[in-house]
Phi, psi and omega in degrees: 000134187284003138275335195283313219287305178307332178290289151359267183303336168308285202309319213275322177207067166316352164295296180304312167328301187293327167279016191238324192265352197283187177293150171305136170291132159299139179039043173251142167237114184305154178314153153310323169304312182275322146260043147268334180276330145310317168296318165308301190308292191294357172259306166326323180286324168301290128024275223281336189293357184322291207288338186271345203248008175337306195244005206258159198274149166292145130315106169307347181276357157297305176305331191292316173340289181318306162284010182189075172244015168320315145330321175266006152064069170058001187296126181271020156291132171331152187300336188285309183302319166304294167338313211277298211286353177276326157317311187285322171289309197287330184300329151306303164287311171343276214278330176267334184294313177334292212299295174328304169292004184078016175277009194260355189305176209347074147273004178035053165226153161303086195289341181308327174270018185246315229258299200285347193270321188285331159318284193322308161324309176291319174311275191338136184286000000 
């Protein structure tokens, strides 16, 4: 699955994580090479997210989609499917960047299982 795989590589190399998901540099714009591959991520996310948001009821944050979907690089999926993968992104990057930066430390939890519960969630129809 293309979050544990993300996850992976996070744990493996928090740095680059952090340079591609961290806080923004004031006035850096990344190379082209680096959001074009950021688009590609993000059209796989769309992709996968279609079949889960299938069925799902609109939203008012679905209409706002429709007009300010520039983010989703011409992906022609619906606003409910946009809504899902954006749901699905921040929620993700949430729970790893915390982890990564160490805020889960002692908390006397497992963030992996925090990581899988929220997969299991996003998942859910």
């Amino acid at each position: 699955m293309l979050a544990n795989a993300m996850r992976a590589w996070a744990l493996e190399d928090p740095q680059r994580y952090f340079l591609i998901y961290g806080t923004p540099v004031p006035g850096y714009h990344a190379p082209d090479d680096t959001t074009l591959i950021s688009g590609e991520i993000m059209a796989l996310l769309l992709d996968a997210c279609a079949p889960l948001a299938a069925d799902s009821p609109a939203a008012p944050f679905d209409a706002h989609l429709d007009d300010h979907r520039e983010w989703a690089d011409g992906h022609p999926a619906p606003s409910t499917v946009l809504h899902r993968a954006l749901t699905f992104w921040t929620r993700i990057h949430g729970v790893l960047s915390l982890e990564l930066a160490g805020h889960f430390a002692g908390m006397g939890f497992d963030p992996a299982l925090l990581f899988a519960d929220e997969l299991d969630r996003l998942l859910a129809p």
